[in-house]
Every structure is written in structure tokens, then in C-alpha cells.
N, C-alpha and C positions, 0 to 999 in steps of 0.2 A: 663842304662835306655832303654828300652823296646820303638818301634816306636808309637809314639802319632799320636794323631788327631788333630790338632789347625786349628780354624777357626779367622780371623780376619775379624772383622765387622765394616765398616766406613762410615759414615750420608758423603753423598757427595753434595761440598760447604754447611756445614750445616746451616752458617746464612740465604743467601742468600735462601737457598730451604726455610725456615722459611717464613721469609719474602714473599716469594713468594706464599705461603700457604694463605695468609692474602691478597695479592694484585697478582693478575696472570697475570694484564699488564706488570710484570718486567719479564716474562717467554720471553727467545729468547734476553734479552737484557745485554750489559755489567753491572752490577750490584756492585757496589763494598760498604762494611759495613765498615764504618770506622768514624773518628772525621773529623769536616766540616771545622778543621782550617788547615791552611800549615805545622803545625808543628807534628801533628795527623800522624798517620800509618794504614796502611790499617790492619783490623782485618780480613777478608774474602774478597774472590770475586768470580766472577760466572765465568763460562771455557767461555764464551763468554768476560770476560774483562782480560782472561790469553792469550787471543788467541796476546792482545796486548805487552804482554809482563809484565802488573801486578802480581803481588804476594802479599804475607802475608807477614807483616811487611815495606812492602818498603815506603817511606814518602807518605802521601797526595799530595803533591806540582807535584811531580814525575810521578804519576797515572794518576795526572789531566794533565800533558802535552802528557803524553802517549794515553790518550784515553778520548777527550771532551767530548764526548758525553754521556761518562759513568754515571749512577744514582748514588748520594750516599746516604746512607741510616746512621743513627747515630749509629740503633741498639737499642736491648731490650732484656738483660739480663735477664729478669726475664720471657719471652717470650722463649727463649733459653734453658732457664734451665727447663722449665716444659713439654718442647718438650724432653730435654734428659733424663729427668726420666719415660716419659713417654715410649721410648726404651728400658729403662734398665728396669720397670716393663712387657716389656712383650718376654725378651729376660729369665730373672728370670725366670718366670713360664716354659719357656720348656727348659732354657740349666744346664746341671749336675754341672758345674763349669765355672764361668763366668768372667772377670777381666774387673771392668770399666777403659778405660786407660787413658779416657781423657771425655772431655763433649761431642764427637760425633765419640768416637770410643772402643771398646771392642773386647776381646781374650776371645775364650772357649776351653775349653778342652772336645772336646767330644770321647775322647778314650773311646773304646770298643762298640761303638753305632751300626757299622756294623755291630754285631753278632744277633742286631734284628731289626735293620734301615740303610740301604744305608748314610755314612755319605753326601755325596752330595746331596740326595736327600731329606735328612734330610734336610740342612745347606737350602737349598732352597727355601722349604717350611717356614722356619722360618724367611727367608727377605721378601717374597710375605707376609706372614703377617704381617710386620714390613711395608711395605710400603702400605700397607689396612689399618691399622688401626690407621698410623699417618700419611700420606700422601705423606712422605720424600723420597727422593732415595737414597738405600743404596747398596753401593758394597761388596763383599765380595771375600777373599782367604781363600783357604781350602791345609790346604800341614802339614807337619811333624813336623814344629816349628812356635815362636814366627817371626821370621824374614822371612822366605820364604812366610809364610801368609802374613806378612806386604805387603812385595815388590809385593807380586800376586795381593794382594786388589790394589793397585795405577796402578800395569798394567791395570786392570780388569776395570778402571774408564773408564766413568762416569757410573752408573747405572748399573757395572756390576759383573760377575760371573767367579771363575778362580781358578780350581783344579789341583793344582800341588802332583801327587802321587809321595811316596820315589825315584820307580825311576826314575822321569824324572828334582828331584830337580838342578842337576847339568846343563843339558842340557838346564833349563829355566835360570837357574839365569847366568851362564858362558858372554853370548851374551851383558849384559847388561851393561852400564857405571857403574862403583863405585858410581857415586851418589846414586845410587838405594837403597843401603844399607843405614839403619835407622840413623846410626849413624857416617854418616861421611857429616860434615858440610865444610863449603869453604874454614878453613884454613886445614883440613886435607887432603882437595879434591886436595889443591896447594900444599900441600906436597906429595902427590902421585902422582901430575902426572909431577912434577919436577923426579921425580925417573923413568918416563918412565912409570907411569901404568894409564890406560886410562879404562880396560874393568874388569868385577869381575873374568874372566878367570883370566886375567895376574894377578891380584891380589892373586889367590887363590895358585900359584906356585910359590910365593915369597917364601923361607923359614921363617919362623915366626921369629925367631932368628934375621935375619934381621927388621923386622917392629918392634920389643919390641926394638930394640937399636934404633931405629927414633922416636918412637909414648908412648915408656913402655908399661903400663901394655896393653892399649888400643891397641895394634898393635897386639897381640895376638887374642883379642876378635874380632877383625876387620879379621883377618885371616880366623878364623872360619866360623865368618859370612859368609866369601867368598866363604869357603867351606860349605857350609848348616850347618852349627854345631852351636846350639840353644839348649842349653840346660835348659835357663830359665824356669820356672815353671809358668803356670798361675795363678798369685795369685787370691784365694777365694774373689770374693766383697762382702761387707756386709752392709747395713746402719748402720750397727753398732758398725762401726769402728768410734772410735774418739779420741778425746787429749782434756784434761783437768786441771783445777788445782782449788784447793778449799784453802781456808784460813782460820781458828780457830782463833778468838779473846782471845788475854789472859783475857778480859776484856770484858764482852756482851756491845753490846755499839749499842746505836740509832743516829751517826753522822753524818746525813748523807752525808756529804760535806766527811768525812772519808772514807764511803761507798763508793761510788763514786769514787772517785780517786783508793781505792783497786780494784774494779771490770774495770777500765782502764787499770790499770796496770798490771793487771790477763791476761788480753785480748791482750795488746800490746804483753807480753810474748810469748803464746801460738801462735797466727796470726805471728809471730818471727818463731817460729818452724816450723809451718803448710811450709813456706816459704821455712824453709830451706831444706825439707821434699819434695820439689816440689809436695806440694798440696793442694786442694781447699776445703773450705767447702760448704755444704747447709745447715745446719742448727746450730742454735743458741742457746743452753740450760742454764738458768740461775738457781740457786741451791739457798734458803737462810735458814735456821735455828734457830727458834730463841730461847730463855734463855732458854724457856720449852721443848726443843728438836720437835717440831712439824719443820716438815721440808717441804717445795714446793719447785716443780722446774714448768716453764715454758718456752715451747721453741716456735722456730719459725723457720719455712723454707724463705728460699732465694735467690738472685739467686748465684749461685757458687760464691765466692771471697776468697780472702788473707788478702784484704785492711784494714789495722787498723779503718779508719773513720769509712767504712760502718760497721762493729763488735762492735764498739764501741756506737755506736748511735744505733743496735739493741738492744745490752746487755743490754744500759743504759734503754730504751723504755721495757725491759724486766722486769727488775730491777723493774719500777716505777708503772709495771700491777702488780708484783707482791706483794712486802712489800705495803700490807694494813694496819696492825693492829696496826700496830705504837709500837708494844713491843719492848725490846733489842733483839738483832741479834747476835748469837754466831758463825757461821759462814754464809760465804760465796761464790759461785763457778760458774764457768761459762764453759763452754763445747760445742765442737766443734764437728757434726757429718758428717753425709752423704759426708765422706770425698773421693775425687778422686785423682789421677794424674795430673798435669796440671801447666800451672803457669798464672801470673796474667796477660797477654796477652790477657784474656778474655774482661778485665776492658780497653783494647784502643782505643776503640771507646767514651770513655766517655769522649775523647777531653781535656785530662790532663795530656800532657804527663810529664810536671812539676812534678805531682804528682807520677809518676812510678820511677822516678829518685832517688825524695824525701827519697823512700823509700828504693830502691837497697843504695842508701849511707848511710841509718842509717844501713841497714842490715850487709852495709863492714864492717862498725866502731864494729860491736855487734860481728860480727864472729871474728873480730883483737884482740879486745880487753875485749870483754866479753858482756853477754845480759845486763847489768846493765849499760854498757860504754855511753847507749844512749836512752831517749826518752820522752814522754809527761811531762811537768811538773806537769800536774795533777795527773801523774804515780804514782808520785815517794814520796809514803808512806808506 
């Protein structure tokens, strides 16, 4: 593979700048978006309430001893999501190949741009517009792969800019702790530095040999990473990715109590995948056909989710705009677009964490023992 260009592009604190956009007394203050019970996690927070030692995910209860004085905010989802589409339509219109990776962050591939635009000064101009014309502040890294661009964007916070050329990838990343690297969390961070390794220098002179016999396959790729070696691809985004599944009656039939329960149990399925797929949707397509072959669909955007309730209550709301005619119904289907990266971490400020629980245990039972092994009674037709 021939030397790329990858830009990483990341909405910094995106709830919070949102919010902020809407109220500008929370500018300069600890800010944190999360559920108002003790049992809630913090979904976002502003570098003013990290400065306390807050983060992403850590309990409400924990936050609040750490910093009183902090705002907390419930959050709005649906405010959220139409701010990150609003990015990715105007990241679309100028970058060649684009990968949304999460709801406030994206990879481009802009190889070969030099030969008639400065990538940098390309890259630059396209956040100056990005922070014109939604308000937000966004940083970015510019270097050879998926991963040096990561770790340049997080140096380069808050608000900023950070060009790593091929050769100075080793000289930037050597310096820095292993955290820094995307994909090593705090049980691999205590396995490594049980081993002596503290910095991504020492890491990168490990022999790999060694880390596959500690970590497998992951110790190889962690290797790499350490040496700038990203060979991932930035995957193409498109709205027009999605997961579906439609159903044929042997029998055209008007039940709708039958109806119903199929178009639940379509949706439990697929919202199952999306999950296991770590990914989210925006929007909701319901499909129905009746005896005569006349076919409608109807959809609806939303804000990103996984959650069975909320798919299910849009579907069903879908379902009910759309079968007017009252004739038999030969099929039925329901469809899941504007699909990204992400997981349902989005949905923890809605102050449920019962509900997130709820769901990773039917998800174990489903992966153990099969999709069928578990779920709504109303499903299960």
C-alpha cells in the first residue's frame, strides 16, 4: 500500500458544545451531560469538569463528589443527532471518501489531494467551515493512518490542528504513554505495564512474538499500532447503508394483533444485529404489500439508537400512518438506515441504566444460545 493521507475529525466535548450553542452561560463552566439519579453515568463533560478528574462513563454519585459545583444537564438526543448530521452533510460535499466513526467523529481519505490542494491546508479550511456553519469546535489530525491521526486529534484538543508527516510519525508517537493508542483499555494498560512497558517507544521494541503469547491476536495489532503500522482502510459512509428483513405471508391476512407482534419481532431481531455489529441507527423504514401487490414504505429519522423500545414504538407508529386501506397484507418489513459506528452509550443519560443492563443480558443469552433463545412475548410469532 502506497503512503495515504488520513484526516481524523473530532466535535470536541460534543454534548456539552451543543448545549452550549443553545445556552452560552455554561461556556467556562464544569458542564457535565449525564442522568440526575446516582445510579446514571456521566455521558459527556466539558475539559473544565475533566480538569476535576471527571470522565465518560464514570457513576453520577462519583462526579458529584468530585466537582459540586458542576451543571448537569439530562441531554437531547435528538438535538445531538441533527447537529452530527449536520457535519457529516457538509464534510460529504467536500471530502472524496469519508468514514462516519461515531456521532462526533469521522476519517477521510484524502490521498492524492496534494497534486492540486495542500492537504493541510485543504484539511483546514474544511474545519473553519465546519465550525462557521454549525458553531461547534472541532479538532483535527492529519498523518499516514487511521491511528496516528487519531492519537494527533486528542493531542491537538481542544479546538485544535495537528499534522503528523510520514516522517516525523515515529518521533510523535515514541514519547507518549500507551494509553494514547486507540485501543488499549485498563485491563491491557495493567498488562503492559506489569511487563515493564510505560511509553509506545518501549512498546514498539517489544518483539510481537512476545505480546501475541500475552494479548493473541490483539498483541500483534497493538505492536503495529506502536510502530505507526495502520493499515485499515477508511470505510466509504453512505445513508445508504442499512439491515433489514421483510416477511411473506403464506396466507394475506388483516390481523392485526398478528401484524404487530411480526413487525416486533422483525425489529427485536435486526436492533440484535445492529448491536452486535456495534452500530446505531437514524432512521426507521417500514415496508407493507398488500394482496394486490401495491406496495408502501414509510420512514422516519431519529435520534441515533440500538434500543428495542424506541424501534419498536417508531415501527409500530409507522406501521399505523401507514396501513390505511384495511385490505389483506401479503407482506411485511421494517428497515434500518443512516447506520454509524457507535454503541448504545449514547442512550445514558436517559437515567435507565436498568435498562442498558436489561438489554446487554438478553444480548448474552441471544449470542449463547441463539437469537431465538430470548425476547418480547409479543415477538414471538
Amino acid at each position: 500500500m502506497g503512503e495515504r493521507t488520513i484526516v481524523h475529525l473530532d466535535l470536541d466535548s460534543f454534548f456539552v458544545s451543543v448545549e452550549r450553542l443553545q445556552n452560552d452561560t455554561l461556556k467556562g463552566k464544569p458542564v457535565i451531560i449525564g442522568g440526575f439519579s446516582d445510579r446514571s453515568v456521566v455521558a459527556s463533560c466539558s475539559y473544565e469538569a475533566r480538569r476535576f478528574g471527571i470522565h465518560s462513563a464514570m457513576p453520577v454519585h462519583m462526579a458529584k463528589q468530585l466537582c459540586g459545583d458542576a451543571i448537569f444537564i439530562s441531554g437531547d438526543m435528538e438535538r445531538y443527532s441533527k447537529y452530527s448530521r449536520l457535519v457529516t452533510e457538509i464534510i460529504a460535499e467536500s471530502a472524496p471518501v469519508y468514514e462516519k466513526a461515531s456521532i462526533d467523529e469521522h476519517y477521510l481519505d484524502i490521498t492524492g489531494i496534494d497534486r492540486f490542494f495542500g492537504s493541510l491546508k485543504w484539511t483546514h479550511e474544511l474545519r473553519q467551515r465546519i465550525i462557521k456553519e454549525s458553531g461547534l469546535p472541532i479538532s483535527f489530525g492529519l498523518s499516514v493512518n487511521k491511528t496516528v491521526s487519531k492519537i494527533a486529534t486528542n493531542e491537538s484538543k481542544p479546538n485544535g490542528e495537528l499534522h503528523i508527516p510520514p516522517g516525523r510519525v515515529k518521533p510523535f508517537l515514541f514519547p507518549l504513554s500507551i494509553l494514547k493508542i486507540p485501543m488499549i483499555g485498563p485491563k491491557s494498560y495493567q498488562l503492559l505495564r506489569s511487563m515493564g512497558i510505560s511509553t509506545i517507544r518501549t512498546l514498539s521494541l517489544i518483539p510481537p512474538e512476545i505480546l501475541m503469547q500475552v494479548m493473541g491476536k490483539n498483541g500483534l495489532v497493538i505492536w503495529k499500532k506502536a510502530n505507526g503500522i495502520d493499515p485499515a482502510p477508511v470505510m466509504p459512509y453512505t445513508e445508504q447503508k442499512s439491515i433489514g428483513t421483510e416477511r411473506t405471508f403464506d396466507r394475506d391476512t388483516n390481523d392485526m394483533d398478528k401484524l404487530r407482534h411480526v413487525l416486533i419481532g422483525m425489529v427485536e431481531k435486526i436492533a440484535f444485529e445492529l448491536r452486535r455489529k456495534g452500530k446505531l441507527t437514524g432512521c426507521v423504514t417500514v415496508k407493507i404489500r398488500y394482496a394486490n401487490f401495491d406496495t408502501h414504505t414509510l420512514q422516519k429519522q431519529l435520534p441515533y439508537t440500538t434500543f428495542d423500545h424506541i424501534l419498536i414504538t417508531t415501527a409500530l407508529g409507522l406501521f399505523g400512518r401507514l396501513y390505511q386501506r384495511r385490505m389483506l397484507i401479503r407482506l411485511i418489513g421494517v428497515r434500518f438506515s443512516h447506520l454509524m459506528g457507535g454503541s448504545q452509550q449514547l442512550d445514558i443519560f436517559e437515567d435507565k441504566p436498568e435498562l442498558t443492563n436489561l438489554y446487554q443480558a438478553m444480548d448474552h443469552i441471544r449470542k449463547r444460545y441463539g437469537k431465538q433463545a430470548v425476547g418480547r412475548a409479543a415477538g414471538n410469532v
